[in-house]
C-alpha positions in Angstrom: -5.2 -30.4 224.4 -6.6 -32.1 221.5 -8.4 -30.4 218.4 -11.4 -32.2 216.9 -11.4 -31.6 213.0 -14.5 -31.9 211.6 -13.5 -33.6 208.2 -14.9 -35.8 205.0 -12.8 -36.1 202.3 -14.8 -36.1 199.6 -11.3 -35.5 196.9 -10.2 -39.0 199.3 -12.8 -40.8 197.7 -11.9 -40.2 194.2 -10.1 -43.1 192.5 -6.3 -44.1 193.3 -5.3 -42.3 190.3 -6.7 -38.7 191.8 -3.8 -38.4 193.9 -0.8 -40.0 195.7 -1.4 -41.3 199.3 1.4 -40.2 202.1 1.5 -38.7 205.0 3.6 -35.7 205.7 7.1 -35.8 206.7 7.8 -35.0 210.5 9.9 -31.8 211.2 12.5 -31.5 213.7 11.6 -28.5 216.4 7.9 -27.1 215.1 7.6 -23.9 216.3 4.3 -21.4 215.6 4.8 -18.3 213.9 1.5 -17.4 213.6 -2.2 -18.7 214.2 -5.0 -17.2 212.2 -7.6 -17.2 215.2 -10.7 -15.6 213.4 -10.3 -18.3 210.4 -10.3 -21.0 213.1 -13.4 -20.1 214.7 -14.9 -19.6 211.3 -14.0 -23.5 210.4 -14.8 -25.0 213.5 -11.8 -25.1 215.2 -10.4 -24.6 218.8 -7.9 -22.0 218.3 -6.5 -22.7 221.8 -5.7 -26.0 221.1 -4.4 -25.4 218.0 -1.6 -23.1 219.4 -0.9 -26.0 221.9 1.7 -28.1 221.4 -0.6 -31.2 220.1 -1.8 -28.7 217.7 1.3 -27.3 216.6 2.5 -31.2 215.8 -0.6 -31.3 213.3 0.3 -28.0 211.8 3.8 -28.7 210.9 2.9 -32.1 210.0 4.3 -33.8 212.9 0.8 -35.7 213.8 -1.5 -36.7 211.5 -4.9 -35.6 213.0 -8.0 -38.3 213.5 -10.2 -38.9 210.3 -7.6 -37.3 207.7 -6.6 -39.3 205.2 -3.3 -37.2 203.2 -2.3 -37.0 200.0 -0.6 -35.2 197.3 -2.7 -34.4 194.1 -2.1 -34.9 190.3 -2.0 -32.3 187.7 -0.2 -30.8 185.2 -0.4 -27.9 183.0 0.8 -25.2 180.8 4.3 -23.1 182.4 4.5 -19.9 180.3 2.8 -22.1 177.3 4.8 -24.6 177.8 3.0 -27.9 178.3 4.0 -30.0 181.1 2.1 -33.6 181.4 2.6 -34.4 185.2 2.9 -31.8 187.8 1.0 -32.2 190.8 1.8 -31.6 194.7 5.6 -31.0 195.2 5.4 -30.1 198.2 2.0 -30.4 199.5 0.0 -32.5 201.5 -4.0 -32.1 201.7 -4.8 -33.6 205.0 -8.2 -33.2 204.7 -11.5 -31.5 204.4 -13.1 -29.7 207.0 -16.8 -29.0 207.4 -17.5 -25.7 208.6 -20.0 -24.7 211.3 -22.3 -23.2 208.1 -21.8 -26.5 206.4 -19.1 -25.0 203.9 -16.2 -27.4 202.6 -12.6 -26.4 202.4 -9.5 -28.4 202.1 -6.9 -28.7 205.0 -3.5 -28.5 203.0 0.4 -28.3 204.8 2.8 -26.3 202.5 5.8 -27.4 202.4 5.0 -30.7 204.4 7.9 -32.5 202.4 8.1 -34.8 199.5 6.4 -36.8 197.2 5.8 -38.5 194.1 4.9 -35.5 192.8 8.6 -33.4 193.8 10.5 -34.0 190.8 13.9 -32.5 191.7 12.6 -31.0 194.0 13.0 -31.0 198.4 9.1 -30.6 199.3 10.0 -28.3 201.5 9.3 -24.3 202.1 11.2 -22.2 203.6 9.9 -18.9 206.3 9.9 -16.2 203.9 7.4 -17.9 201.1 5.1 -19.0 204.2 5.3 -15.3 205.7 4.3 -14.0 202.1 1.8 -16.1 201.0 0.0 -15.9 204.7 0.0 -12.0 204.4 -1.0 -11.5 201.0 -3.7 -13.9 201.0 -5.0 -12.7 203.8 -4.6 -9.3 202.5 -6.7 -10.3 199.5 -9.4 -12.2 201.6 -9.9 -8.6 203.7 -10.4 -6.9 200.1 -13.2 -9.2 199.3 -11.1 -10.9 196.3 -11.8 -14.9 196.6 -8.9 -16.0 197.8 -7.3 -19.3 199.7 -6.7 -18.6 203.4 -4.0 -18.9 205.5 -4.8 -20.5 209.0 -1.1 -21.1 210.7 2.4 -20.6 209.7 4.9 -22.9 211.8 8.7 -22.8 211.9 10.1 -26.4 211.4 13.3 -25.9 213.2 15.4 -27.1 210.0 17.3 -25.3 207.6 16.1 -25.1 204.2 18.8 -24.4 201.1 17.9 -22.2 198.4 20.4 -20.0 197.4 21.7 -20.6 200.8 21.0 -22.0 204.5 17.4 -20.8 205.2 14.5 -21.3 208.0 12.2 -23.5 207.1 8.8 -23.4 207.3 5.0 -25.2 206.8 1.7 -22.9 205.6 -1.9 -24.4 206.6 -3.4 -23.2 203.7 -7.5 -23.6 203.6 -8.8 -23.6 199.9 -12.6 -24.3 198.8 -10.5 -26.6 196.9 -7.2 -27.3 195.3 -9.2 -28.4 191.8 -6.7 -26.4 189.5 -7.5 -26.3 185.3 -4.5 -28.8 184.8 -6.7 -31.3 187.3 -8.5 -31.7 183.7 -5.4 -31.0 181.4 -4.1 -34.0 183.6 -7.0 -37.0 182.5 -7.7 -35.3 179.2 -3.9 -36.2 177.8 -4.1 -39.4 179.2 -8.0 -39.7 178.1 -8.9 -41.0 180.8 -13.0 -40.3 180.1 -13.7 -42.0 182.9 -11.8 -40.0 185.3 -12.7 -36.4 183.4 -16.5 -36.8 183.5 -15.8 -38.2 187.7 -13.7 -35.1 188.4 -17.0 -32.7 185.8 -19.2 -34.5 188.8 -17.3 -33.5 191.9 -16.4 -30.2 190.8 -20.0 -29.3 189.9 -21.2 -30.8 193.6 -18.4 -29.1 195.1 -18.4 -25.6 193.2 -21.2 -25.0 191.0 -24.3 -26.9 191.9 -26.5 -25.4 189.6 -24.0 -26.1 186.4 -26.4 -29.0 185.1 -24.3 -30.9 183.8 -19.9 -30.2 181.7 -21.4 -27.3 179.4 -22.3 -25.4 182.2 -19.5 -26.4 184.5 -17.4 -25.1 181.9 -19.6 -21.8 181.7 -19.6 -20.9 185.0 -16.1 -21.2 185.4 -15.2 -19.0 182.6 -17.6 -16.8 184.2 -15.9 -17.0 188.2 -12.7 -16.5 186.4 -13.3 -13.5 184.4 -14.9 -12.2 188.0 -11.8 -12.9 190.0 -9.4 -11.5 187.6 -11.5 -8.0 187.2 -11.2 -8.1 190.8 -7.2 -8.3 190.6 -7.3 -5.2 188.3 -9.3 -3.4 190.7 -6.9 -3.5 193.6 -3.5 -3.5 191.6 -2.5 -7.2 192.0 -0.3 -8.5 189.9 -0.3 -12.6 190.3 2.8 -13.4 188.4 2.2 -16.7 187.8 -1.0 -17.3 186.0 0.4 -20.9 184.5 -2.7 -23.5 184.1 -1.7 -25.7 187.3 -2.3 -22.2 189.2 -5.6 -21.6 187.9 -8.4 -22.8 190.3 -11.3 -23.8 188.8 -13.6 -22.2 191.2 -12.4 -18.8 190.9 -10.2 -18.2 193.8 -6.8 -17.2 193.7 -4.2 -19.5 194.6 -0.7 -20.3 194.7 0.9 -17.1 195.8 4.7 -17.2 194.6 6.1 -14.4 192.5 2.8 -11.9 193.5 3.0 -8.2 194.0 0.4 -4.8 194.9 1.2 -2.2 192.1 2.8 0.6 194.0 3.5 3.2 191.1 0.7 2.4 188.3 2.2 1.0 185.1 -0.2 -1.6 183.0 3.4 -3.3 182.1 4.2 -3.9 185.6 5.9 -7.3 186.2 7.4 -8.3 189.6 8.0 -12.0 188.7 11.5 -13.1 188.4 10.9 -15.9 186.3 8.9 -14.1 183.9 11.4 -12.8 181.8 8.9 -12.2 178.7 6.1 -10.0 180.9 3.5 -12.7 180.1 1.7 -12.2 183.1 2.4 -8.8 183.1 -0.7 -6.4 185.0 -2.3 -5.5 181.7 -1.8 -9.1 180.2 -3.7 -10.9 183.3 -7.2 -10.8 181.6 -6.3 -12.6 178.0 -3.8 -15.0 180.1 -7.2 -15.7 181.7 -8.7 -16.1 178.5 -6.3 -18.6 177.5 -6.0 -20.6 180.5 -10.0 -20.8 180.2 -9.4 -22.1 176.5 -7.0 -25.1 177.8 -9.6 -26.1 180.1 -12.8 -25.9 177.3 -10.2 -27.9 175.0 -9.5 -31.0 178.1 -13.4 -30.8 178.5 -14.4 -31.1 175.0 -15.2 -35.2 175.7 -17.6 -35.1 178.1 -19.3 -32.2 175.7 -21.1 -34.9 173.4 -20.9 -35.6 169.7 -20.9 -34.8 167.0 -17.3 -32.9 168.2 -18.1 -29.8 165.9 -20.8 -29.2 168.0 -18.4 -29.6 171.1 -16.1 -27.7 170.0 -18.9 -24.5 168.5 -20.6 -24.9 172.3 -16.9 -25.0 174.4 -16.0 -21.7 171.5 -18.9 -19.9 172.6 -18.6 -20.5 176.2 -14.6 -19.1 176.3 -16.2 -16.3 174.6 -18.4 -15.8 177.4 -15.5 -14.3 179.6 -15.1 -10.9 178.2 -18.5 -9.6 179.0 -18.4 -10.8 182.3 -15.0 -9.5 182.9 -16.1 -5.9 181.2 -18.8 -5.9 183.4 -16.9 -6.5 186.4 -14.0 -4.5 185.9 -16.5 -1.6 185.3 -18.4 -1.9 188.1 -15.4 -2.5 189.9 -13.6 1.0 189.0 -17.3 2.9 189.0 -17.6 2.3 192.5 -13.6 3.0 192.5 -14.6 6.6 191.7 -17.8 6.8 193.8 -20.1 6.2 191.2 -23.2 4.2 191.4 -25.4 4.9 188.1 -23.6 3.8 184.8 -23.1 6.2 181.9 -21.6 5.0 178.5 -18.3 7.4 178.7 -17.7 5.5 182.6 -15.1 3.3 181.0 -12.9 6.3 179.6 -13.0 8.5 182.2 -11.3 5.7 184.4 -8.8 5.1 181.6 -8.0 8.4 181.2 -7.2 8.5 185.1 -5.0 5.7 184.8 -3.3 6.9 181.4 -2.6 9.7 183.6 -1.5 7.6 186.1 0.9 5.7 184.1 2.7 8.5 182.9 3.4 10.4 185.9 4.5 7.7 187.9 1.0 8.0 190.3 0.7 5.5 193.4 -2.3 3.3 192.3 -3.6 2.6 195.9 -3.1 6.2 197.1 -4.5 8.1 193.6 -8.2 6.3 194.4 -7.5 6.6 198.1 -6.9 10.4 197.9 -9.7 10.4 195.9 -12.0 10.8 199.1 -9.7 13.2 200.7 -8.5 15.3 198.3 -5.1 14.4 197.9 -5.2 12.3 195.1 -3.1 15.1 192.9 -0.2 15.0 195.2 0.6 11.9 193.7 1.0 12.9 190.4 4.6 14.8 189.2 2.2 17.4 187.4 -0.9 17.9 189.8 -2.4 19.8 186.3 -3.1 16.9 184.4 -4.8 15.2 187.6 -7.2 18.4 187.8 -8.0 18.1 184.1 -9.3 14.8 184.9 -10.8 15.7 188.4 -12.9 18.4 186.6 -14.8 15.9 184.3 -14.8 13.6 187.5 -16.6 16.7 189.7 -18.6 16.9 186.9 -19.8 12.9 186.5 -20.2 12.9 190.2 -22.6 16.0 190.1 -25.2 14.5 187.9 -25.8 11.2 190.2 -26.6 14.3 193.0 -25.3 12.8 195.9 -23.9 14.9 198.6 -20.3 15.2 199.2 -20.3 13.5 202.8 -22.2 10.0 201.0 -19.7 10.1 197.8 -16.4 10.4 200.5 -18.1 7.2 202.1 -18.5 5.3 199.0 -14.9 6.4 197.7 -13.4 4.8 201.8 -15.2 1.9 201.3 -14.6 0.9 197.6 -10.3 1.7 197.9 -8.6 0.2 200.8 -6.1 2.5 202.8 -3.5 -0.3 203.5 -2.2 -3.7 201.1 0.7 -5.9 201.7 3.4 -3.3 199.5 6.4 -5.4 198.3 8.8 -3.5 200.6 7.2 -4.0 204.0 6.5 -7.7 202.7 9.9 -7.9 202.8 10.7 -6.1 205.7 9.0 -8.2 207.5 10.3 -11.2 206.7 13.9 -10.0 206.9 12.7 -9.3 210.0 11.0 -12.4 211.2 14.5 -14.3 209.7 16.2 -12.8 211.9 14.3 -13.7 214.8 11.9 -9.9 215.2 8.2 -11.3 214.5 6.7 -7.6 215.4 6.9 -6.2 212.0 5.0 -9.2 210.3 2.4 -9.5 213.9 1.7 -5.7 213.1 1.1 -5.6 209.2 -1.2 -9.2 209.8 -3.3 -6.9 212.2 -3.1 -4.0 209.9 -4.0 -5.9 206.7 -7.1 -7.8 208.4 -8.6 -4.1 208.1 -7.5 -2.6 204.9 -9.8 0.1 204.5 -9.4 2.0 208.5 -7.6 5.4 208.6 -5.7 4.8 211.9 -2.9 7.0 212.6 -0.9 5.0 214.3 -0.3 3.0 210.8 0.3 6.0 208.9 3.6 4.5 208.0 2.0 1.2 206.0 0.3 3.6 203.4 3.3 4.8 202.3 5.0 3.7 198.9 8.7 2.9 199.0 11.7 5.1 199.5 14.1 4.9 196.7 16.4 2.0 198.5 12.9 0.4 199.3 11.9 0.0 195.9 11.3 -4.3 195.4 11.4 -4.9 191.4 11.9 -8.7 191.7 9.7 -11.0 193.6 10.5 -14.5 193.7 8.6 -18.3 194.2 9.7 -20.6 196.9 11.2 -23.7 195.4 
């Protein structure tokens, strides 16, 4: 059974220096572990045939499908600060871009597909517990309504991966809107290569933000998506863990999910990361992280911002400023409808940080507090249910002057805090799991995740926060 795949490659079209050409490198014994069936349909594919064996040999990289042309892109980009001048794909091959049914674009791309130019020391290769994280956290993320990459298959290669020992290996299909990251630009601005910076300006603004006009408002709007997106982190507890410029997309969607974590207990200085040693991209440090990262990518633009370069560099200022209203905004708006609210008052943005003040220093479960917000057990969470009342009563009070009845603010307060995210422990659980040949526990938190915000009994169990021997501090990347 054969899959058509709708594809143009636009990124393909780019000049030789874009990008290194290969094909991905054949596994041994591909195997599917999981087949995102909705996300299919959505793009325009025959999920059928792509759980069929001719489809499986695509998804591990076996078969390289009709009209594809793969490669591995260049980058670089700043590691905790620390510039590096060539990164790229490692361990990534972009097969392709698919055309969706509603005439949307979004790059085809096998994680852990094997070498290239690109690797470094490294084996291109992923192994099953990275795949199994990144496909249930990013589909966590795209339920919650945070842009997000997808994950459309996970397939077991049938060879042994080494880490800190023998492990499974394993190949995401990751679908992105793009892979266009803010070291794409960090890449031709040190090299300045003009010609290659204003050509990547071009396709970038065709591809993501049509209306830009021209670098200046390129460069606006992505500050803009940015600051949107990370607001949109805070609001559901996400902590990325990684937010070095190579893993910042220029469009606004979050990508490269290694070191991530969901907040269980609320602490602004949460850090899961293991190789963040420093808590740089610590929970409360993710918006001026952002702000930075936005800065490189005004500072790789400034040529194709015109002369003379003060100018430039007053109009690529003043569009990095531009971030922390729309982040304010958004993070406000965010928590208001976090607490049921829908009319703004000026004293909004204290009363949901003295919540999570409160939060903070009892130790409160962040996705339970605003849960149990709409059910009324929001102060079981706290060691001392007194200081949650304190705060409840100028809550009750806020709540009463928008008037609405009790029924319509329980329904806002359901549908603006989800019920169920991807907590560290099960995460892990269900790859220990899956290693170990069980799929069930992953199979069931996929299904449960895809609706984040039902109260079904029968997954009473994924809402609760870890037991003491559950508790996962460390969360780690896949290389």
């Amino acid at each position: 059974m054969t899959v058509h795949w709708p594809l143009d490659n636009s990124y393909a079209r780019l000049p030789a220096r874009f990008y290194a050409r290969l094909a991905p490198t054949p596994v041994a014994a591909p195997r599917l572990v999981a087949l995102n069936a909705r996300l299919a349909a959505a793009l325009g594919l025959d999920a059928a045939a792509l759980a069929a064996p001719e489809g499986v040999a695509v998804l591990a990289g076996n078969v390289v499908p009709e009209g594809a042309e793969p490669l591995a892109q260049a980058y670089a980009g700043h590691q905790f600060g620390g510039w590096v001048p060539q990164l790229g794909d490692g361990r990534a091959i972009l097969l392709g871009e698919v055309v969706a049914p509603d005439g949307r674009r979004f790059d085809i791309q096998l994680k852990g597909a094997g070498r290239t130019p690109y690797s470094r020391m490294g084996d291109g290769r992923a192994w099953l517990g990275p795949v199994i994280r990144e496909y249930l956290v990013s589909e966590a993320m795209a339920a919650l309504g945070v842009p997000t990459t997808r994950a459309l298959a996970a397939v077991a290669t049938g060879e042994t991966v080494w880490r800190e020992g023998p492990l499974p290996g394993a190949v995401l299909t990751r679908v992105a809107s793009s892979h266009i990251r803010v070291g794409t630009f960090q890449f031709f601005a040190a090299r300045r290569d003009l010609e290659a910076l204003d050509l990547l300006a071009r396709h970038v603004i065709a591809r993501h933000f049509p209306a830009a006009g021209g670098p200046l408002g390129l460069l606006e709007a992505a500050v803009a998506a940015q600051a949107r997106l990370v607001a949109q982190w805070m609001a559901v507890g996400f902590v990325h863990g990684v937010m070095n410029t190579d893993n910042a997309h220029v469009g606004g969607d979050t990508i490269d999910y290694g070191p991530c974590a969901f907040m269980d207990a609320y602490h602004p200085d949460s850090v899961f990361s293991s190789i963040d040693h420093h808590g740089r991209y610590a929970y409360a440090n993710q918006p001026q992280v952002a702000v930075w990262n936005m800065a490189q990518l005004a500072t790789a633009m400034l040529p194709l911002l015109g002369e003379p370069r003060e100018a430039a560099i007053e109009a690529a200022t003043a569009a990095v400023h531009g971030f922390a209203p729309v982040f304010e905004a958004e993070w406000l708006a965010r928590f208001r409808a976090k607490l049921g609210l829908t009319t703004a008052e000026a004293a909004d943005g204290a009363l949901v940080e003295a919540l999570l003040g409160r939060m903070a220093r009892l130790g409160a479960d962040f996705t339970r507090t605003f849960r149990g917000l709409g059910d009324g057990s929001a102060r079981d969470e706290f060691a001392e249910p007194a200081a949650f009342e304190a705060w409840a009563e100028d809550w009750r009070a806020r709540l009463a002057r928008e008037g609405a009845g009790p029924a319509a603010v329980a329904g806002r307060l359901k549908a603006a805090n989800p019920a169920i995210i991807p907590r560290n422990h099960r995460v892990e659980q269900a790859i220990a799991a899956a290693v170990a040949g069980d799929p069930a526990p992953f199979e069931r938190l996929a299904v449960a995740l895809a609706r984040p915000f039902d109260d079904d009994p029968a997954l009473a169990d994924l809402r609760a926060g870890p037991a003491e021997g559950e508790r996962v501090h460390r969360t780690f990347c896949g290389t």
